[in-house]
Steps between C-alpha positions, in 0.01 A plus 500: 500500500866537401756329697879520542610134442823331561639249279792294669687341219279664273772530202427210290278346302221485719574789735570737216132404306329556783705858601308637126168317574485699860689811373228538193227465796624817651675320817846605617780222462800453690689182366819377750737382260840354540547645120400772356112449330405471142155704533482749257139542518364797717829579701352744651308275668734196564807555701811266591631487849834305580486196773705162540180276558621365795620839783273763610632878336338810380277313289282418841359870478328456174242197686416758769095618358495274198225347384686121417806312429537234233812347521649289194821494643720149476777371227370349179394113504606508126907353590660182564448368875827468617516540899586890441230580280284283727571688832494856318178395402347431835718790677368746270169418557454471900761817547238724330210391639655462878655892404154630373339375760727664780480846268122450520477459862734830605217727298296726707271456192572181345381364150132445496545099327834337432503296165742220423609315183507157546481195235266192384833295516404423848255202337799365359465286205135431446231439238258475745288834561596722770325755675626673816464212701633223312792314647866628452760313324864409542810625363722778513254783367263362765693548767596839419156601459416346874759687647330785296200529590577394881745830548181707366230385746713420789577865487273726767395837302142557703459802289513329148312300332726197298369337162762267342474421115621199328605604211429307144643559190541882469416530083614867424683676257887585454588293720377192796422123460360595123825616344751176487148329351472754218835497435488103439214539297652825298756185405265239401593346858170547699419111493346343827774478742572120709198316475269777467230446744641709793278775601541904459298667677504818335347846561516871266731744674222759523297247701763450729526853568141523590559239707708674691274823528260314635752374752522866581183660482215228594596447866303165537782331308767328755664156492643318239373534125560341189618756226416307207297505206141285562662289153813315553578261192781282377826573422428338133183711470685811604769456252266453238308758615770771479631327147173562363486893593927548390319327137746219589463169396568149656826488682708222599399380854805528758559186645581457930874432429559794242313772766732369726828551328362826344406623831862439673690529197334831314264690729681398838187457656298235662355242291231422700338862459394372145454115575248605816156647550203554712162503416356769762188733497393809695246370696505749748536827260199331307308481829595867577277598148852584353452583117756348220548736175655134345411153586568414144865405419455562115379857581762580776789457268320683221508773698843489595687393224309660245514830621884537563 
């Protein structure tokens, strides 16, 4: 059955790859946008509607009879923490789920099942496996993910269902978690990064987006789900990995103190986005009978990098 779906902050990376996946299935997209979208696939079925993220407006109208709202909205991770960056992060994040959620509870006919983004940073630093009920951690990232998580199921919407879905590392192509790596690698710079052993827990970007249709159709999903691959490996395997698809050789490993200056120095980014990992499955998806098209790393990158 085709749907009209709204995407709140659906004009990135993630938002944008899933706007072609839905608009290919024949659904009607409506992505709220702060910019102005990307999506040149199937226009005529993908539309962008202004908001702010964080004030009720016109944009309201377009909930009223859909059939779900997936909301990616929130400022990149990918900065250096300083308190600004640090309080747009968390700001950005409750405002547009507190706003979605009032928007959803002034429709007549509301969306059938709300769907929110969240992240696997909220195990923190871990090499011990995680499902959905393994501890949290500690740390900034943490905390923001708490706070998360907390504004989505405190908030009353009797008429729709909620599934949140900690997100992994998105692989996809143009673009995401997968393009800085490639670009090392393109330079003979893809060696294993700090000591190596942190976990990624990785997933294809077309099994995310089936993820997330099964958020939306299958109406026994609800809760908290980890969006990850069933394969999470090592940082050094994963670099050696993707070297080994690019036709890359070895590459010098980068040492703790070099990410560190490289990070605030070059990329102006957190260091400990590349020095951290979590080692997480999707215990719950698995348990649902969800299917994965890749559970092999090699084969996930073949398909993405060799068919750009």
């Amino acid at each position: 059955m085709k749907k009209k779906i709204i995407l709140a902050g659906g004009s990135g990376f993630l938002g944008e790859a899933l706007a072609s996946f839905l608009a290919e299935k024949g659904h009607e997209v409506v992505i709220l946008t702060r910019r102005s979208s990307r999506t040149g696939e199937n226009r005529a079925q993908v539309r962008s509607v202004r908001w702010d993220a964080a004030s009720l407006g016109e944009w309201t109208s377009e909930l009223e009879g859909s059939g779900a709202l997936v909301n990616f909205t929130g400022k990149s991770v990918n900065c250096i923490y300083t308190k600004k960056n640090r309080d747009e992060i968390i700001r950005s994040r409750l405002d547009s789920v507190h706003v979605l959620a009032e928007a959803i509870r002034s429709c007549s006919n509301p969306p059938g099942v709300f769907v929110q983004a969240g992240s696997l940073a909220i195990y923190g630093d871990t090499r011990q496996l995680c499902d959905e009920n393994a501890p949290h951690g500690e740390g900034f990232s943490v905390e923001v993910c708490q706070l998360w998580e907390k504004a989505f199921f405190d908030a009353e919407l009797p008429k729709t269902r909620k599934v949140l879905l900690r997100i992994g590392f998105a692989l996809g192509k143009n673009g995401g978690a997968l393009e800085p790596l490639m670009n090392l690698a393109k330079y003979n710079l893809g060696g294993t990064v700090g000591s190596g052993r942190q976990y990624i827990s990785w997933l294809h970007i077309d099994d995310l987006n089936a993820m997330i249709m099964a958020a939306i159709e299958n109406e026994q999903l609800q809760g908290v789900y980890n969006a990850t691959g069933p394969a999470p490996v090592t940082n050094k395997e994963f670099m050696k990995t993707l070297r080994t698809v690019m036709n890359k050789g070895w590459a010098p490993p980068a040492p703790a103190p070099l990410v560190w200056l490289g990070a605030y120095l070059f990329m102006r980014t957190e260091p400990s986005l590349a020095l951290t990992g979590r080692n997480c499955v999707p215990k719950r998806l698995q348990e649902a009978g969800f299917s994965f098209r890749f559970t092999d790393l090699e084969e996930a990158l073949r398909d993405l990098i060799e068919s750009r």
